[in-house]
C-alpha positions as CSV (number, residue, x, y, z in Angstrom):
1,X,-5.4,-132.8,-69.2
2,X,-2.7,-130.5,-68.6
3,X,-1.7,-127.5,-70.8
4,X,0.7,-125.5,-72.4
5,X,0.8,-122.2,-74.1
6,X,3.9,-121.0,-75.7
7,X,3.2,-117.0,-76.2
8,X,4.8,-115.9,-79.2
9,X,5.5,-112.5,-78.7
10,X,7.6,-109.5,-79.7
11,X,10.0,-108.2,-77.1
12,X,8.6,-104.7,-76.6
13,X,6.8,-102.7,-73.7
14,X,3.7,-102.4,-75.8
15,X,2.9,-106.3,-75.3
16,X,3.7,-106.3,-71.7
17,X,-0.3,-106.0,-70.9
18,X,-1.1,-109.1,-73.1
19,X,1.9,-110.4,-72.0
20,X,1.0,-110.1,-68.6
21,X,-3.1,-111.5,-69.3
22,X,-1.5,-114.6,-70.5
23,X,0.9,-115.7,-67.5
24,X,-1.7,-115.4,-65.1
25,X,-3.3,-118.3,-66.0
26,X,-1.2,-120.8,-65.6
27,X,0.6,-122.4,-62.2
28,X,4.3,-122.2,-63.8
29,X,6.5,-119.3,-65.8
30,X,9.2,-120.7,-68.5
31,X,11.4,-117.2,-69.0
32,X,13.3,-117.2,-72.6
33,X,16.8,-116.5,-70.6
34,X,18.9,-118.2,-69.1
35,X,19.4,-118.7,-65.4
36,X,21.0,-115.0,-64.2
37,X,22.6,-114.5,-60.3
38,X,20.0,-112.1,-58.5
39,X,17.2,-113.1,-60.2
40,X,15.4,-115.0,-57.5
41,X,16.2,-112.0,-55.3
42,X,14.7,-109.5,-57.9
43,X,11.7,-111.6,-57.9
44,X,11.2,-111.2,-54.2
45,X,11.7,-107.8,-54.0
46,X,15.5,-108.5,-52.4
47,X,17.7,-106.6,-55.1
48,X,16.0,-103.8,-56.9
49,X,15.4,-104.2,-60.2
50,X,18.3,-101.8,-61.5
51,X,20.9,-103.6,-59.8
52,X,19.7,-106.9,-61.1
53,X,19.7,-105.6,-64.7
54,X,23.2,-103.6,-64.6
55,X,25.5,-106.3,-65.6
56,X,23.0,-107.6,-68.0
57,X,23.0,-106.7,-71.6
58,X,19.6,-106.4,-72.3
59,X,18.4,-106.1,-76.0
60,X,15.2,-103.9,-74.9
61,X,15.7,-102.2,-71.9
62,X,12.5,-100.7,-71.6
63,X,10.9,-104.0,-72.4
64,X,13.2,-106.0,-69.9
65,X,12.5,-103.2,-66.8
66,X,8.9,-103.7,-67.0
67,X,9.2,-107.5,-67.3
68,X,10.8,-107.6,-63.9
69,X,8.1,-105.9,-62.5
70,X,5.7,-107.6,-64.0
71,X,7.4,-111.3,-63.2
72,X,7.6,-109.4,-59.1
73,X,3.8,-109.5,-59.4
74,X,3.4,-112.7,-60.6
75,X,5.8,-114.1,-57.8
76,X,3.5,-112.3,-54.8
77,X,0.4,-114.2,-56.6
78,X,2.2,-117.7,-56.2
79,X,3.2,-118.2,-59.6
80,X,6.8,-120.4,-60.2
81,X,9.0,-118.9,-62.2
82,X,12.1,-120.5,-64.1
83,X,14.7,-119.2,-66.5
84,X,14.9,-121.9,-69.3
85,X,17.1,-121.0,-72.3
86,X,19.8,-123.6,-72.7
87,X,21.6,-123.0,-75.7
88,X,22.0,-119.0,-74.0
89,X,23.6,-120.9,-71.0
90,X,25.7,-122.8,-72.7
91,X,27.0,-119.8,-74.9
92,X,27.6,-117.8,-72.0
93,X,29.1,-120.7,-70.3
94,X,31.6,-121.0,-73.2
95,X,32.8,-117.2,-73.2
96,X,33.6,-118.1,-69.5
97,X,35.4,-120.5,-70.5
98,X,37.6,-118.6,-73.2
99,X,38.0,-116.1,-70.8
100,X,39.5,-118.3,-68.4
101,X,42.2,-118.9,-71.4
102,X,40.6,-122.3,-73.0
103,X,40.3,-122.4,-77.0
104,X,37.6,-124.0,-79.4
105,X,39.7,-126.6,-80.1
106,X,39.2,-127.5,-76.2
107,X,35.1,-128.2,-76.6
108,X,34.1,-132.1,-76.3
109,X,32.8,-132.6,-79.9
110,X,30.5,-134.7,-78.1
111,X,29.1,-131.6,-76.0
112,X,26.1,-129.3,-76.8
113,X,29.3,-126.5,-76.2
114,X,30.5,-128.2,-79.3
115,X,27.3,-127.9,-81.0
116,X,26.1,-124.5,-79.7
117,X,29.9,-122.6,-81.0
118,X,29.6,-124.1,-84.2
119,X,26.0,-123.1,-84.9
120,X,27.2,-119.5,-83.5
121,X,29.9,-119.0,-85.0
122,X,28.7,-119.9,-88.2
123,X,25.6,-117.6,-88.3
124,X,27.5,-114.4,-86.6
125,X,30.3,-115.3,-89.0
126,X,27.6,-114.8,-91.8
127,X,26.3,-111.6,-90.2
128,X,29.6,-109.9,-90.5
129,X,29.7,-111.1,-93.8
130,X,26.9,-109.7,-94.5
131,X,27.1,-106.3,-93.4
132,X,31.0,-106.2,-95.0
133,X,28.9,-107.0,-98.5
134,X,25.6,-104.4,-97.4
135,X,28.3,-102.0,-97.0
136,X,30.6,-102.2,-100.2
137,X,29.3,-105.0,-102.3
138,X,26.8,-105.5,-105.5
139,X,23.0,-105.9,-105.0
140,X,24.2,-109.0,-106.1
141,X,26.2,-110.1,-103.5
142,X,24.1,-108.3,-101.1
143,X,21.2,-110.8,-101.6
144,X,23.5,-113.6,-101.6
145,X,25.4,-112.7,-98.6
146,X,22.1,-112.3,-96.5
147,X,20.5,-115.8,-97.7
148,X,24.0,-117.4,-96.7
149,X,22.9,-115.2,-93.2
150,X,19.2,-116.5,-93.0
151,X,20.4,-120.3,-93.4
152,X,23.2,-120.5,-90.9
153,X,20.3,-118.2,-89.0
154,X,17.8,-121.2,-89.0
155,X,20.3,-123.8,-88.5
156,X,20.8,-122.0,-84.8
157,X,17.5,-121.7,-83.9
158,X,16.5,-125.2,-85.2
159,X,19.4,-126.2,-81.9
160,X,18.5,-123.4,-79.8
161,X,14.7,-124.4,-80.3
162,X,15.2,-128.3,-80.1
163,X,17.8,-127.9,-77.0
164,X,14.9,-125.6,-75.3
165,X,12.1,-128.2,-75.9
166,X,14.3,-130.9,-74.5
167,X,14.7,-129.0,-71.2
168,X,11.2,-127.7,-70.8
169,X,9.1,-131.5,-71.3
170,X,9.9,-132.9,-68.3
171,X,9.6,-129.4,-66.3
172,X,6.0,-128.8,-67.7
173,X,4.9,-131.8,-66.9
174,X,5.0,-130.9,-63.4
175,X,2.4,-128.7,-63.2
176,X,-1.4,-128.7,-64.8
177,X,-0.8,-125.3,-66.6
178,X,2.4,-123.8,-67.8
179,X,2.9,-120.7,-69.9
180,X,6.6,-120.5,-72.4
181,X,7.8,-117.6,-73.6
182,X,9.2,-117.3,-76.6
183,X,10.3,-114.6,-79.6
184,X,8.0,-114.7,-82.7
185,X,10.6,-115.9,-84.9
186,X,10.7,-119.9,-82.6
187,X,7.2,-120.9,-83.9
188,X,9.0,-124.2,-84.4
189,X,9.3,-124.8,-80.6
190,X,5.7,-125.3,-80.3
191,X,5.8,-128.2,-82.8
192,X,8.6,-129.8,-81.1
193,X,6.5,-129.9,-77.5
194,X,3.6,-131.0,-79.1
195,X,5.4,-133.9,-80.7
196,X,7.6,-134.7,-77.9
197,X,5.2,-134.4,-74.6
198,X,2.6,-137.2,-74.1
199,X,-0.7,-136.9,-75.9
200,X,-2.6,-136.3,-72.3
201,X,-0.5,-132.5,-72.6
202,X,-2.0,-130.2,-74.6
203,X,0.3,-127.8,-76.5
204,X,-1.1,-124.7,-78.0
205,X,0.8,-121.6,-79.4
206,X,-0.4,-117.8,-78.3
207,X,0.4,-115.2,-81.3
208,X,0.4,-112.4,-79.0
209,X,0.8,-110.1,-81.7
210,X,-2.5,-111.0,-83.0
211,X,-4.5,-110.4,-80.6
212,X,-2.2,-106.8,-80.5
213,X,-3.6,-106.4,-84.8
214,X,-7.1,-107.5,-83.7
215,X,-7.0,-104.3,-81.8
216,X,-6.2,-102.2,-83.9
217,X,-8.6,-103.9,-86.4
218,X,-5.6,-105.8,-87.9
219,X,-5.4,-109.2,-89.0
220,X,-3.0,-111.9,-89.7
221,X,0.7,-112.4,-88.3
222,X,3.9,-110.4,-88.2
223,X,6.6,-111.7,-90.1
224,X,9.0,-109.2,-92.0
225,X,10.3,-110.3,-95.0
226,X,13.4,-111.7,-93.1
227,X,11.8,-113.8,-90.7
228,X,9.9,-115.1,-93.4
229,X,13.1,-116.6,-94.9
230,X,14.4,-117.5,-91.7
231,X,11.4,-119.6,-91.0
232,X,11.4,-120.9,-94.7
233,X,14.7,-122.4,-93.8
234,X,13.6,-123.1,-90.3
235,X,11.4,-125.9,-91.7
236,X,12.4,-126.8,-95.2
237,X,16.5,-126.7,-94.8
238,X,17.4,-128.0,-98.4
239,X,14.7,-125.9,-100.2
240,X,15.5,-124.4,-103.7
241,X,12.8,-121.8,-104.7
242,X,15.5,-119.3,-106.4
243,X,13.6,-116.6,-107.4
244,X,11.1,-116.4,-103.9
245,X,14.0,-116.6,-101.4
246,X,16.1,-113.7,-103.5
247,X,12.7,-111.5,-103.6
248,X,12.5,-112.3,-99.9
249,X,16.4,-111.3,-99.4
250,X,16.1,-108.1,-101.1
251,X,12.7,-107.0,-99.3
252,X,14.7,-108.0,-96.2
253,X,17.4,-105.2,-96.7
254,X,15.3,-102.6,-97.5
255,X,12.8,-103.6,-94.7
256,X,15.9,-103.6,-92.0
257,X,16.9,-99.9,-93.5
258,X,13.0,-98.8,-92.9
259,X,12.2,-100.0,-89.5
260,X,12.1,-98.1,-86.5
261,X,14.9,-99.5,-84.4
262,X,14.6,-97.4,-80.9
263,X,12.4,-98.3,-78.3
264,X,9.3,-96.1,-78.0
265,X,7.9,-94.5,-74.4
266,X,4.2,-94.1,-76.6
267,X,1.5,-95.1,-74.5
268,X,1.4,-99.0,-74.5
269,X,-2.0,-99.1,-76.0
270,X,-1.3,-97.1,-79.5
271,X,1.3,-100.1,-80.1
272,X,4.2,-98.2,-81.6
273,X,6.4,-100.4,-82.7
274,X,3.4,-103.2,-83.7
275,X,2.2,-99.9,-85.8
276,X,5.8,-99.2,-87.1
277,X,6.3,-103.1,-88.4
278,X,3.1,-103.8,-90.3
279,X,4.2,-100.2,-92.3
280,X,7.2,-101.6,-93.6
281,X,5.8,-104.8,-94.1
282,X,2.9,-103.8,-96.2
283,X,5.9,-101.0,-97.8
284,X,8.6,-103.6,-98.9
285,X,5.7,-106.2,-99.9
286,X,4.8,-104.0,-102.8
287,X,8.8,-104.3,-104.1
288,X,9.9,-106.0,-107.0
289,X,13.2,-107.5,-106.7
290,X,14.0,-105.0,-109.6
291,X,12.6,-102.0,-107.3
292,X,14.9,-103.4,-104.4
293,X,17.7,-103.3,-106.7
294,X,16.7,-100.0,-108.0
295,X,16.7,-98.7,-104.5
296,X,19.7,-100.5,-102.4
297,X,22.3,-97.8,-103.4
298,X,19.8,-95.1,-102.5
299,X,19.4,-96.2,-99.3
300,X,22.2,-98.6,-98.1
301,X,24.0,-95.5,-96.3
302,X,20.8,-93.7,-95.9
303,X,20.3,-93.6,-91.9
304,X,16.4,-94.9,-91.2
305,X,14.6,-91.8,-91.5
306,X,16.2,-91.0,-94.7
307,X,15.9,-94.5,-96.3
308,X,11.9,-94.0,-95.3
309,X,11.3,-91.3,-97.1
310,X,13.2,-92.8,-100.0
311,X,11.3,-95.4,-100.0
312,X,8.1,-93.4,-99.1
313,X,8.9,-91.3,-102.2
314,X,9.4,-94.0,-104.4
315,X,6.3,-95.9,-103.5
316,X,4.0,-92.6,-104.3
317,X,5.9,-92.3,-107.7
318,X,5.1,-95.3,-109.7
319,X,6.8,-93.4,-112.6
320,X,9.9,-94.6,-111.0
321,X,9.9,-97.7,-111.0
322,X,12.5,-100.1,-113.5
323,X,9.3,-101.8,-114.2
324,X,7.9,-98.6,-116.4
């Protein structure tokens, strides 16, 4: 029986060592990113690692340094290592494109570039809009600006997730083990293997981040209040459950005002960030939506330290709260 694990992981340095425990299993590599020039250099120790990354644009720098070393190992060992992302490719493929003078109006409405704009341009369309609102609007609008956000969110990563699947069956099938990695936020893409590869393939997820908790004598998954909308729309597009997916918007903006944002250089092992997340989770999970509301203007120009200790404050000092 052949297998495939998709490692559901967070992209920071701290998870590189579990990271790095769970690709050496398996004969093949599927890389979240999409094919880059000088990567199969970098890989063989041709092009140094700072020259492959300087034209990149890398979220996590840290994160992504220490992945190309890691990935350098793996390559000595034997392992085969492929950059599988489509809907990336085709995004950057399209900016190419525009850059070379050709308009929207140009895409095949046929092609996945047709496809891949739309579903872009619609969710960073309802970023912007979100912010703008976060910035100057009511709590009101605020919550309804960011569940506009989380849906055109999920529609993109329902395509980026189904176009990834469709590349990566018939690849894994050519090897007996292959390991897929993948953000936390695209548990879908497991489903979709499972239900697409042959039944003699077995498919099984890897919540890195788990096994990270378990550590630290931690238990259960790491989903912020805004993932957890994302993912409700993810798999239940045409829900209506008014009142959860508001509490869920407004925990989201405070959580995104509370949460460490900078890479840490802690030692690996303390897991700094993993630390940092399950704080504000277990934080904004004790808010009402009245405490949220109560709290937005304290906070919504309040840089991340500050909005903590808001937030910290307020927490301590039931007394505060509208509900009282």
């Amino acid at each position: 029986m052949q297998q495939v694990f998709v490692g559901l992981s967070l992209h920071r340095p701290e998870m590189i060592p579990l990271i790095s425990e769970a690709m050496r299993g398996p004969e093949a590599i599927f890389l979240e990113e999409p094919p880059v020039p000088g990567f199969d250099q970098m890989i063989r120790g041709e092009l140094s690692v700072d020259d492959y990354l300087l034209p990149i644009d890398a979220e996590y720098p840290a994160f992504s340094r220490t992945m190309c070393l890691l990935l350098r190992e793996l390559h000595a060992e034997g392992k085969k290592i492929y950059q599988v992302e489509p809907f990336i490719e085709s995004l950057l493929s399209i900016h190419e494109s525009f850059a070379d003078g050709h308009k929207p109006d140009d895409l095949t409405k046929s092609s996945i570039h047709f496809y891949v704009y739309h579903a872009e341009r619609a969710a960073t369309g309802a970023l912007l809009a979100y912010y703008q609102t976060v910035g100057t609007g009511t709590f009101e609008k605020a919550i309804e600006a960011i569940i506009r956000f989380a849906r055109a969110d999920a529609a993109r990563f329902r395509l980026r997730d189904s176009l990834r699947a469709q590349a990566l069956v018939s690849l894994v099938q050519e090897y007996p083990s292959s390991y897929i990695e993948s953000g936390l936020i695209h548990y879908q893409l497991w489903r979709l293997l499972r239900d697409r590869l042959p039944s003699h393939v077995q498919v099984q997820p890897l919540f890195l981040a788990d096994a990270a908790l378990k550590s630290m004598g931690e238990k259960g998954h790491i989903y912020g209040p805004g993932d957890q909308l994302t993912l409700l729309y993810i798999f239940h597009p045409t829900i209506s459950q008014h009142r959860w997916e508001k509490l869920l918007a407004a925990r989201s903006m405070i959580y995104s005002k509370i949460l460490e944002k900078q890479e840490s250089d802690e030692e690996r092992g303390t897991f700094p960030h993993l630390r940092d997340e399950l704080a504000c989770i277990r934080a904004v999970r004790q808010l009402s939506i009245d405490d949220c509301r109560h709290l937005f203007p304290l906070i919504r120009r309040a840089s991340s330290p500050e909005a903590r200790q808001l937030v910290a404050t307020f927490l301590a000092m039931p007394e505060l709260s509208p509900r009282n």
